[in-house]
C-alpha positions in Angstrom: -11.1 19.2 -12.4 -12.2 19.9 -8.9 -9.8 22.0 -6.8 -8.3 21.3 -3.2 -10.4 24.5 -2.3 -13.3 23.2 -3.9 -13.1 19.6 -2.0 -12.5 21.7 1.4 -15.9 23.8 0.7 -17.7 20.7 0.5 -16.6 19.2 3.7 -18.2 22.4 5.5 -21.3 22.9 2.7 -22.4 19.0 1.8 -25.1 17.5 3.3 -24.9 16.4 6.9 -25.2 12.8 8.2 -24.6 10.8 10.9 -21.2 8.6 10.6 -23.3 5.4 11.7 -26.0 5.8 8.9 -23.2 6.6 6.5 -21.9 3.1 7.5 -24.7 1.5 7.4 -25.5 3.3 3.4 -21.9 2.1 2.3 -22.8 -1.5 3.1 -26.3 -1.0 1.2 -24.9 0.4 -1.3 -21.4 -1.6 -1.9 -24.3 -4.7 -2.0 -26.5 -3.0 -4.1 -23.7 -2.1 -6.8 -22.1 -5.5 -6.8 -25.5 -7.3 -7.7 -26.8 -4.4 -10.2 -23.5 -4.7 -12.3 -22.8 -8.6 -11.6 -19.8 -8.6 -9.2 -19.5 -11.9 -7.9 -16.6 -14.4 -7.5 -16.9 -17.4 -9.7 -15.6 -19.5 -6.7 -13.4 -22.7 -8.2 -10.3 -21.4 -6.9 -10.2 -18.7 -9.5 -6.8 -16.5 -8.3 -7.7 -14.2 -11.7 -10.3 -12.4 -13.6 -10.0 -13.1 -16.7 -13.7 -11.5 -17.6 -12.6 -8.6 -19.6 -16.1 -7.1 -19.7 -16.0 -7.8 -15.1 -13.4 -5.2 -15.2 -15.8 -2.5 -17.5 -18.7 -3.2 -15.0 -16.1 -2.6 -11.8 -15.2 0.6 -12.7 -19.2 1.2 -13.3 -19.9 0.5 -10.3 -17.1 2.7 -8.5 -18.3 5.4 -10.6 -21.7 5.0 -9.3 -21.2 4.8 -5.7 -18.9 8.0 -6.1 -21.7 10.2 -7.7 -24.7 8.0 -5.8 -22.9 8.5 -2.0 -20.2 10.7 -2.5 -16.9 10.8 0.1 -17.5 11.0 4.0 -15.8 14.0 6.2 -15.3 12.5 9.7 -14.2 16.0 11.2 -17.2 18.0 10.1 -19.9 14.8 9.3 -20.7 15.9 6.0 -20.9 13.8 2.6 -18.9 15.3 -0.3 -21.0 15.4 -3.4 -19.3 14.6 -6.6 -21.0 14.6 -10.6 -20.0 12.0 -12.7 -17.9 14.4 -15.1 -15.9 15.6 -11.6 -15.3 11.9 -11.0 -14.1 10.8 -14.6 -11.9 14.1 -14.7 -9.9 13.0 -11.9 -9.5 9.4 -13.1 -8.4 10.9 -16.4 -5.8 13.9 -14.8 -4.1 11.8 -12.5 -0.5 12.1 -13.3 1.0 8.8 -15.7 4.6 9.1 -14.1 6.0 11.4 -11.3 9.8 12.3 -10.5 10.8 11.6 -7.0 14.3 12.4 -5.4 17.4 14.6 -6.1 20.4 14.4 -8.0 21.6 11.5 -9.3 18.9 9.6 -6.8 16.0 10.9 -8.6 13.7 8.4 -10.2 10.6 8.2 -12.5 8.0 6.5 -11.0 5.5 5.0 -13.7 2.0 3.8 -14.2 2.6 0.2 -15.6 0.5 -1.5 -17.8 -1.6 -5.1 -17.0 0.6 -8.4 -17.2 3.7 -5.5 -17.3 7.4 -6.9 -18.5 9.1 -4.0 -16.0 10.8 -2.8 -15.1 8.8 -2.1 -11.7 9.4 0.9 -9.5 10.0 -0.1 -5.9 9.2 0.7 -2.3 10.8 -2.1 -0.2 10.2 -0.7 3.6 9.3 0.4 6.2 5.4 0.5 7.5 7.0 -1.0 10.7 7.9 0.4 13.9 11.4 0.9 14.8 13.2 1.7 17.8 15.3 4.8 17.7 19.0 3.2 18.3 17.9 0.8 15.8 16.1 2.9 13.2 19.1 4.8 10.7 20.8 1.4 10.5 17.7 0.1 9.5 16.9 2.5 6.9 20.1 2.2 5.5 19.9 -1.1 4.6 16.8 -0.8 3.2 18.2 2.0 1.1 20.6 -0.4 -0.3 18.6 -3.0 -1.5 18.9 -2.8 -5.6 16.0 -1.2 -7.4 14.7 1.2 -4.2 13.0 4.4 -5.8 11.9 5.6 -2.7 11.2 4.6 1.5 8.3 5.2 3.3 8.7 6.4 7.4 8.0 4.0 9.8 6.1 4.6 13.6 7.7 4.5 17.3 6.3 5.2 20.6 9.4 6.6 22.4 12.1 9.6 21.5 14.5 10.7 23.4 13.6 8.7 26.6 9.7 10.3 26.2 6.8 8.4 25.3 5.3 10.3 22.4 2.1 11.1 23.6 0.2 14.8 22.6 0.7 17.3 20.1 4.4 19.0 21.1 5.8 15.6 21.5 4.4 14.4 18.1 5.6 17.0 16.3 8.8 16.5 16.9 8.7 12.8 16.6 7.5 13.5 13.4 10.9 15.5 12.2 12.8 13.0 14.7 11.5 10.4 11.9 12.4 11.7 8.8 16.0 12.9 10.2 16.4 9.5 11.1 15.7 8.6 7.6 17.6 10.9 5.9 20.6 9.8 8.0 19.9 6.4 7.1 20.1 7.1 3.2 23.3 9.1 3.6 24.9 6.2 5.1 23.4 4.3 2.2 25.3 7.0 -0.2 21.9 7.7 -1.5 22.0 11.1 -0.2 19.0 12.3 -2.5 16.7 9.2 -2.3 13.4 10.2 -2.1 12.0 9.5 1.5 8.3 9.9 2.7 6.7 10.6 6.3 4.9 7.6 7.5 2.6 10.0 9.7 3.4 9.8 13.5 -0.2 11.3 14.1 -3.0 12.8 11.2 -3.3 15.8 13.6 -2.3 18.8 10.5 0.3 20.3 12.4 2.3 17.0 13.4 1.8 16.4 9.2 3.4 19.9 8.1 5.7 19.5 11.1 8.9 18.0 9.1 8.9 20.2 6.4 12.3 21.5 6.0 14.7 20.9 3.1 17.7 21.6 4.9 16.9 18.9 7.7 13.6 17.0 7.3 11.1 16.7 3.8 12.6 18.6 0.9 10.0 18.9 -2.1 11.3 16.2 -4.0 9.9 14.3 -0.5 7.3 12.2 0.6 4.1 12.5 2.9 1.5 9.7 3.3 -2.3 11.2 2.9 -4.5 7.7 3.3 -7.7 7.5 2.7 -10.1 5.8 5.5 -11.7 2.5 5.4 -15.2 3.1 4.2 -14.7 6.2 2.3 -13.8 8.8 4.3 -11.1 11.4 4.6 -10.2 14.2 7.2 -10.0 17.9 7.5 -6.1 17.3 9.3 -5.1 15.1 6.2 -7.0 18.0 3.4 -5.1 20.7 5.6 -2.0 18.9 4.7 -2.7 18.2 1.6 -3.3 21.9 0.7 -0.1 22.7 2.4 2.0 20.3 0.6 0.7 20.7 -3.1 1.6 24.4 -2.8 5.4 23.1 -1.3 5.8 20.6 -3.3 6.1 17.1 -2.6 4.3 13.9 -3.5 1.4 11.9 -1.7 0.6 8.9 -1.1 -2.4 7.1 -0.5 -1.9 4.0 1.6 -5.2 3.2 2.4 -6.1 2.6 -1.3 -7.3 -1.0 -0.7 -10.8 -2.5 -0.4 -11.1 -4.5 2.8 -12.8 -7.7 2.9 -14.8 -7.4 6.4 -16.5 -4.5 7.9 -19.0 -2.9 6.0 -18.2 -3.7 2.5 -19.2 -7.4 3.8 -17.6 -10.0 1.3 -15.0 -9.6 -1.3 -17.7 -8.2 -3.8 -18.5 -4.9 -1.6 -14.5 -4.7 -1.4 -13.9 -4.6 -5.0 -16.2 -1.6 -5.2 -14.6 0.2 -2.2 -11.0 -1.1 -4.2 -12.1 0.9 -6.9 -13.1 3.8 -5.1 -10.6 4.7 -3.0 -7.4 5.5 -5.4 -9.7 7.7 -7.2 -10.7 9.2 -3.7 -7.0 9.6 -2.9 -6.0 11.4 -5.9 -9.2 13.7 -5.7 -9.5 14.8 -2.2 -5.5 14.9 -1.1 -3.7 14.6 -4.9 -1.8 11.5 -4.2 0.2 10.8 -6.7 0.7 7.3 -5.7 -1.9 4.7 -4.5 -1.9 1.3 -2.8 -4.4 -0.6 -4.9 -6.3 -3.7 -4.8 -8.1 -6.1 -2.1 -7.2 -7.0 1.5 -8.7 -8.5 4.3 -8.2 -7.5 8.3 -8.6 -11.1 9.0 -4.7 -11.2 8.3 -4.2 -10.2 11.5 -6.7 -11.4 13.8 -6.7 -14.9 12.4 -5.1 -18.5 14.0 -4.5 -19.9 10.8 -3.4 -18.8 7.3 -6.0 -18.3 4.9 -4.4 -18.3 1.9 -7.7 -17.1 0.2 -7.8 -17.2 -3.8 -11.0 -14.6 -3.5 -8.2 -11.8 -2.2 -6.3 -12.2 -5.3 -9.0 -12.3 -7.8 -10.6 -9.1 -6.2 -7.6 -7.0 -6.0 -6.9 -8.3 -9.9 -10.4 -6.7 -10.9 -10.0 -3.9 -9.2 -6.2 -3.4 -11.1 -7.8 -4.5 -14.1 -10.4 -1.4 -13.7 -7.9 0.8 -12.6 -5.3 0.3 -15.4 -8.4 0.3 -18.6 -10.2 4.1 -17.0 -7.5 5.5 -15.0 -4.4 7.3 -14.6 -3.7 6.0 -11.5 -0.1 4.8 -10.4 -0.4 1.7 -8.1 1.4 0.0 -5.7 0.6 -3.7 -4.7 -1.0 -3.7 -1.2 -0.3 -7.0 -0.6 -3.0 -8.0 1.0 -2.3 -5.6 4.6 0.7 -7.6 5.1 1.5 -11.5 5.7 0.2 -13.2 9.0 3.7 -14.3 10.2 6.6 -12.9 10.6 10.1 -12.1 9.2 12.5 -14.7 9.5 10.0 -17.9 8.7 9.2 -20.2 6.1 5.9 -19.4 5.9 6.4 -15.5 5.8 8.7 -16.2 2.7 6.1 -18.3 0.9 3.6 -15.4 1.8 5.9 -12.7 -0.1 6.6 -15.2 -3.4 3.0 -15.3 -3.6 2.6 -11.5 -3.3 5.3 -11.0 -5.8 3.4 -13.2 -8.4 0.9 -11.2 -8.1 2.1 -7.8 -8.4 3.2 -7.6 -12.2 0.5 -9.6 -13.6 -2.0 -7.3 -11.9 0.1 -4.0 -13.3 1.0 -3.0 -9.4 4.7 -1.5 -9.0 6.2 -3.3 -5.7 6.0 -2.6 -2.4 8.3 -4.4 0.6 6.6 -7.2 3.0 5.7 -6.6 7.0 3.7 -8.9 9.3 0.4 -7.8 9.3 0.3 -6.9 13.0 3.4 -5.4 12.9 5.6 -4.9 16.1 8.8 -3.0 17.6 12.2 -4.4 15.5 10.4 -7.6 14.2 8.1 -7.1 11.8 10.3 -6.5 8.6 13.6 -7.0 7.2 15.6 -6.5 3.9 15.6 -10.4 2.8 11.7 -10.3 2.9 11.8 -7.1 0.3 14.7 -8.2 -1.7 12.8 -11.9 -2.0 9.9 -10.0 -3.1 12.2 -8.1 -5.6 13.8 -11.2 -7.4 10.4 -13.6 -7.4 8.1 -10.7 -9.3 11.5 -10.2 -11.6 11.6 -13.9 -12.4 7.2 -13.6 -12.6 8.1 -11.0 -15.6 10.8 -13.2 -17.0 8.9 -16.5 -17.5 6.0 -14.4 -18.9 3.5 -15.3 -16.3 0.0 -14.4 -17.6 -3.4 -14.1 -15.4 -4.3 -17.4 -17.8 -1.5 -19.7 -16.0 -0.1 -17.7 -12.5 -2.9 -19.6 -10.6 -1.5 -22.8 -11.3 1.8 -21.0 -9.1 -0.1 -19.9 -6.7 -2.1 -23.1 -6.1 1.3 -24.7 -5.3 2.3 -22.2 -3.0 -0.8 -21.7 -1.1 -0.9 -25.7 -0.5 2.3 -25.4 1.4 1.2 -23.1 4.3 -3.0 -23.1 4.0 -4.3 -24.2 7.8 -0.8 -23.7 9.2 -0.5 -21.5 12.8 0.8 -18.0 11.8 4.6 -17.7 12.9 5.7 -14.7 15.5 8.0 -12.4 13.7 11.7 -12.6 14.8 13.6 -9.8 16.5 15.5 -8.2 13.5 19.0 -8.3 14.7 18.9 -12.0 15.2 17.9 -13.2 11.5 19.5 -10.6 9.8 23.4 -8.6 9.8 22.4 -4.8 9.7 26.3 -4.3 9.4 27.2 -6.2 6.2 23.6 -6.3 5.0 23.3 -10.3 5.0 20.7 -12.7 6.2 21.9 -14.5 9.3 22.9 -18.2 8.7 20.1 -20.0 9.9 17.8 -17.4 7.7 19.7 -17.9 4.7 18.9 -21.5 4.7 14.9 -20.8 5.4 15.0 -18.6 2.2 17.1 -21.1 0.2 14.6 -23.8 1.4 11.6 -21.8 0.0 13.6 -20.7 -3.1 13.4 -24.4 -3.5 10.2 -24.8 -3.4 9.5 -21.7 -5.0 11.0 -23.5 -8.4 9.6 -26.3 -7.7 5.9 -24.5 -8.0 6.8 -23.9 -11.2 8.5 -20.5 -11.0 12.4 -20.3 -12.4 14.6 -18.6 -10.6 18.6 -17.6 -11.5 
């Protein structure tokens, strides 16, 4: 299989080109692929493939826009040329399971099959910014949610009294972060919890920055390496990458998603850019881990909640693909996030839905944000633990891709057309000190557990 080295020659030897007209190529190409190998949404409110033979043709087509275009550099405006035998090698040597964590906090974190009984690895936080006072209590609790395998970092624009602004400044944000986090899982009493940066900046040396196993990322640690919309990666992000394999600890790719909008156009062109990118992320960084599936950026520009069938049938052929020719280990991507906020009804729906989704498409589970996320309100532990027991009671009742749409149907009725709902300020919807929903919170998520049953999902 290709080599780090080998992927960093390329950025500096492949053929140059112009970002624009690589833009421009993705979107010919992505349209191109979908019609040659019959990519195209059956429309009827279809939530899931069920076209066995949809999922072959997917994976066709990523393979073909890997050795037809190749990956974009940004830093050095080169393409990265790959053969078909470099691209199948990858999807085929990509580890099955990893060990994350130390001690008696280590975990296996496992590739799970389509329609999977469990039990699912976890992830429930952060992607969310926090404020420093606020940020090792907030960890913590995430921490203690049942089932957490690992945490993800989280982003902040002060330290210290300083804005965080240049390289100096990031750097030590960046180990400012992940002390912060390992506090927070000492609290917990999860002392060897695996945690991983949540970069502060891509710039190499903020990346490398917390590297420490005495004080910041020990090499059963965390960093996440994402790949770029449309295809491309970084020279900062391969710098770190190099560094880390050699010390180390795992990667994660958390731009694995296609994105409806942009230049992949509809949700066709995103289901060949959904298949793409894991693969990417594994070759060009070696992340172990990948956010998989379909999302769309309309999540967070829109006025109204779109809860759009097409979204859930693309990431479930991309999964599909994924799971058959890979070795991939995925991570629902939820979509980019839920349009409203924590502490709402129809934030709570949101997550239920995402939940459904996750086993059936053979995703382990990742914690819920508001797609535009902001300081102390875009995230908190109900949301994640909500997540946690509706994909649980998903596996239980045996949910299939046949029938799940008929869930999801119900669901989406309740908040289709409705205004997105402003996140809430964390402390106010939920006790950080006895790690409770607030009163008034607790009876929204009992409400939607309600209606959550009523769609046709048990629940103990």
């Amino acid at each position: 299989m290709l080599s780090l080295l080998d992927i960093a020659e390329r950025t500096q030897k492949g053929p140059k080109m112009e970002e624009k007209d690589w833009n421009l190529g993705l979107f010919h190409k992505v349209s191109e692929l979908a019609r040659e190998h019959g990519i195209a949404y059956p429309g009827g409110d279809t939530w899931f493939n069920t076209d066995d033979d949809l999922a072959e043709r997917a994976f066709r087509a990523g393979l073909d826009f890997l050795t037809q275009m190749g990956i974009y550099c940004v830093t050095t405006n080169r393409v990265i040329q790959l053969t078909k035998e470099e691209v199948l090698a990858a999807a085929r040597e990509a580890p099955r399971e990893i060990i994350v964590g130390a001690d008696r906090d280590a975990r296996v974190i496992r590739k799970q099959p389509m329609e999977t009984r469990g039990p699912l690895n976890f992830r429930p936080g952060h992607h969310a910014p926090f404020s420093e006072e606020l940020a090792p209590l907030i960890v913590k609790n995430f921490a203690e949610i049942h089932g957490t395998d690992y945490l993800e970092g989280f982003n902040f624009t002060q330290t210290d009294g300083r804005e965080v602004y240049g390289m100096p400044l990031e750097a030590y944000a960046a180990r400012r972060e992940i002390a912060w986090m390992r506090e927070g899982v000492r609290k917990a009493g999860k002392q060897g919890l695996a945690v991983a940066l949540y970069p502060i900046s891509t710039r190499a040396g903020v990346l490398v920055a917390p590297m420490d196993p005495d004080y910041g990322l020990r090499r059963t640690d965390g960093c996440m390496l994402s790949v770029l919309p449309d295809v491309k990666i970084e020279l900062d992000l391969l710098t770190a990458a190099m560094v880390y394999e050699d010390y180390g600890c795992f990667r994660v790719n958390g731009g694995g998603s296609g994105n409806i909008g942009g230049f992949c156009g509809g949700v066709e062109g995103a289901v060949v850019e959904g298949m793409v990118k894991p693969i990417v992320g594994f070759l060009a960084y070696r992340d172990r881990l990948s956010y998989a599936g379909v999302g769309t950026m309309a999540r967070t520009t829109t006025r109204t909640i779109n809860a759009d069938p097409r979204v859930v049938w693309g990431s479930s052929v991309v999964c599909q693909a994924l799971n058959r020719h890979t070795n991939v280990i995925t991570f629902g991507a939820g979509g980019g996030g839920g349009s409203s906020g924590p502490g709402t009804e129809t934030h709570l729906v949101d997550c239920a839905m995402q939940a459904v989704v996750t086993p059936i498409n053979g995703n382990n589970l990742t914690g819920a944000r508001q797609g535009r996320a902001r300081m102390n309100a875009s995230q908190s532990p109900l949301e994640a633990e909500w997540k946690w027991e509706v994909a649980e009671a998903t596996m239980r009742a045996g949910l299939t891709r046949d029938n799940a749409g008929e869930v999801l149907s119900r669901l989406a009725a309740r908040i289709q057309g409705k205004p997105p709902e402003p996140g809430l300020y964390i402390p106010d919807i939920y006790d950080l000190v006895r790690h409770q929903p607030k009163p008034a919170y607790r009876e929204i998520y009992l409400r939607v557990k309600e209606q959550v049953a009523a769609a046709g999902l048990p629940l103990a």
